[in-house]
C-alpha positions, 0 to 999 in steps of 0.5 A, a space after each residue: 500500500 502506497 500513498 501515490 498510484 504507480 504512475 507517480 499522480 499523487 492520491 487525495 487526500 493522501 492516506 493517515 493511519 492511526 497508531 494505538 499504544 497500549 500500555 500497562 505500569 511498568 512498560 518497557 521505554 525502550 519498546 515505547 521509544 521504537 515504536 513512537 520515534 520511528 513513526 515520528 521519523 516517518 513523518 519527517 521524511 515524508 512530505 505528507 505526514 502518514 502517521 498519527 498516534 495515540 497512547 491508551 490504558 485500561 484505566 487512562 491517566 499516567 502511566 510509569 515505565 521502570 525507568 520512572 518517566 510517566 506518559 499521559 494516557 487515555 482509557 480504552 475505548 469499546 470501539 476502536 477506530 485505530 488502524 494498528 495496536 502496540 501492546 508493550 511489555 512491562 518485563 512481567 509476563 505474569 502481570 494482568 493488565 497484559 491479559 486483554 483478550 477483549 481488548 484485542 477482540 475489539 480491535 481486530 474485529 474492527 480490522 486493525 492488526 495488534 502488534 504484541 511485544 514481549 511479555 504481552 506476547 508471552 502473556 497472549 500465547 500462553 492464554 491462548 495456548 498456541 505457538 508464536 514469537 516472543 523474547 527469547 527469556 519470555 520462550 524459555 520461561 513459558 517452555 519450563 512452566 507448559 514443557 511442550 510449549 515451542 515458541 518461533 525464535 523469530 523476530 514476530 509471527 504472524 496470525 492473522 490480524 495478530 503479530 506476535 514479537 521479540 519486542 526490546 531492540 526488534 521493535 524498531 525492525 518490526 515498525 520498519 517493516 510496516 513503514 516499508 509495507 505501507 509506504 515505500 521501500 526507499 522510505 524505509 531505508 531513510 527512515 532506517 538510515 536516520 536512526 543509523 539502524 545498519 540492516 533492517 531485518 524481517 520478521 523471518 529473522 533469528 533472534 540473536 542469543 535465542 540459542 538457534 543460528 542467526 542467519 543472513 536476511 536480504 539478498 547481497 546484490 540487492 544490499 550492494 545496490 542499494 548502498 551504491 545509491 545512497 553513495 551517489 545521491 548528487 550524481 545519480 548513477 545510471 542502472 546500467 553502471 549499477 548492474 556492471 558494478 554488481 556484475 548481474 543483468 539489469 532484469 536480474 536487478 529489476 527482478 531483485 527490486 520487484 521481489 524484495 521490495 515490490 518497486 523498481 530500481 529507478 522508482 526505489 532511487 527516485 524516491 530516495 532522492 526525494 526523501 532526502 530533499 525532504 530532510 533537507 527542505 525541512 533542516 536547511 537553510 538551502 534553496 530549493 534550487 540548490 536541494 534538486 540539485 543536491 539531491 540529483 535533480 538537475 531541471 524540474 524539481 518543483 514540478 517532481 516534487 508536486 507530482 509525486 506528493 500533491 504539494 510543491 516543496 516551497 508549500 511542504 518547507 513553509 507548513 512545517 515551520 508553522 507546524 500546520 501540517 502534523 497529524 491530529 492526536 499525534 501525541 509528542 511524536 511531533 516534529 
């Protein structure tokens, strides 16, 4: 799912998803923190801000995590209208505000997706009696109390509406994921690069020190490719060099492009571009001029620009520094 149609022709009104975090006493900040700052750098790079968010408990009020910061909340509500839930963990998988089988009902019913993170995966599986993701001290534990249980030793797993996870640090790799499936590959990576996050790994992936063999997500060409473009932002390379580099067919490296990350090499390397002309339009004192030119656009930026995001970048810089333009109910996740 895209924000602009594959010919580039921006769609109205560009599309907002709301992001609930639930949280119980005691949540994890480090999961907190993956979830929400990603988002609010998605919001950055993107010219129309796509995500919005808000932070709910049973009860509503402040909340503490262990490192005794506090969070205003608001309570649950019976009918969720959020496109997405995060429930974090709080480091007890035994604690029973993470019990929320109703809670979850009302959201998935309503079609969200809920991402259970840690403890509140644990608590689920072990509720349910089924087998899915969650740390692996949560696996190992849950293994010593019901014998047979199994958990995955992957990041996440999915089922259905339901994505259980590791939580902790993998948090940032599972929200990256959703950015890169409802946005763009190349946003993905900006997001990623901003926050110096090396290699964004799936949810296949193997937890470190689980005690099963990590393995090596992506595919090397591919990552190659990729690294190359983001060297050469001012002078873009011609696809055709890119390919001599890596010593594959150009519908080799289309075909990598399509399959990993449902684009094509010149979409993926034009928005890139683009992404960075958004950073620097917006924490720049650069021309617009001199950011198409940065960003390897030598004519016609501005007519670019407006194609792609409905917005011309003079009108993106002068709403961001007004403040106009942040998604309501974005809860200090703004710029």
């Amino acid at each position: 799912m895209t924000q602009q149609k594959a010919t580039g022709a921006p769609t109205s009104p560009p599309r907002v998803w709301t992001v609930d975090i639930l949280l119980a006493e005691g949540f994890v900040l480090t999961e907190l923190s993956a979830v929400a700052e990603t988002l609010r750098i998605a919001n950055r790079v993107l010219a129309q801000p796509p995500f919005r968010i808000c932070y709910r408990s049973a009860q509503g009020g402040q909340l503490s995590c262990r490192a005794g910061l506090l969070v205003d909340t608001d309570p649950y509500i019976d009918r969720p209208d959020a496109d997405f839930a995060f429930v974090l963990g709080n480091t007890d998988p035994d604690h029973p505000a993470l019990s929320l089988g109703r809670v979850l009902q009302g959201y998935t019913s309503r079609g969200a997706r809920v991402f259970l993170l840690a403890e509140a995966a644990a608590r689920y599986l072990k509720d349910q009696g089924r087998g899915g993701a969650t740390h692996w001290e949560n696996a190992a534990l849950l293994r010593e109390r019901q014998g047979l249980f199994e958990a995955s030793h992957a990041l996440a797993s999915e089922d259905g509406p339901i994505i259980t996870c590791a939580g902790m640090g993998a948090t940032t790799d599972i929200v990256l994921a959703l950015i890169g499936r409802l946005t763009s590959a190349a946003a993905q990576v900006s997001v990623a690069n901003i926050m110096l996050h090396e290699q964004v790994r799936d949810y296949s992936s193997l937890q470190p020190f689980s005690g099963a063999r990590p393995t090596i997500t992506g595919d090397r060409d591919l990552d190659h490719a990729i690294r190359l473009m983001q060297a050469n932002i001012e002078e873009p390379l011609p696809i055709g060099e890119i390919v001599a580099e890596l010593g594959v067919s150009t519908r080799s490296l289309e075909r990598k492009f399509r399959t990993y990350l449902a684009t094509t090499p010149n979409r993926f390397y034009r928005e890139m571009r683009l992404n960075k002309a958004n950073n620097l339009l917006l924490n720049t004192t650069m021309s617009v001029r001199e950011i198409g030119l940065a960003c390897g656009f030598q004519n016609g930026f501005s007519t670019l620009y407006k194609s792609v995001f409905g917005i011309t970048p003079f009108v993106l810089r002068k709403r961001r520094r007004l403040g106009t333009d942040q998604p309501p109910d974005f809860q200090n996740v703004g710029e």
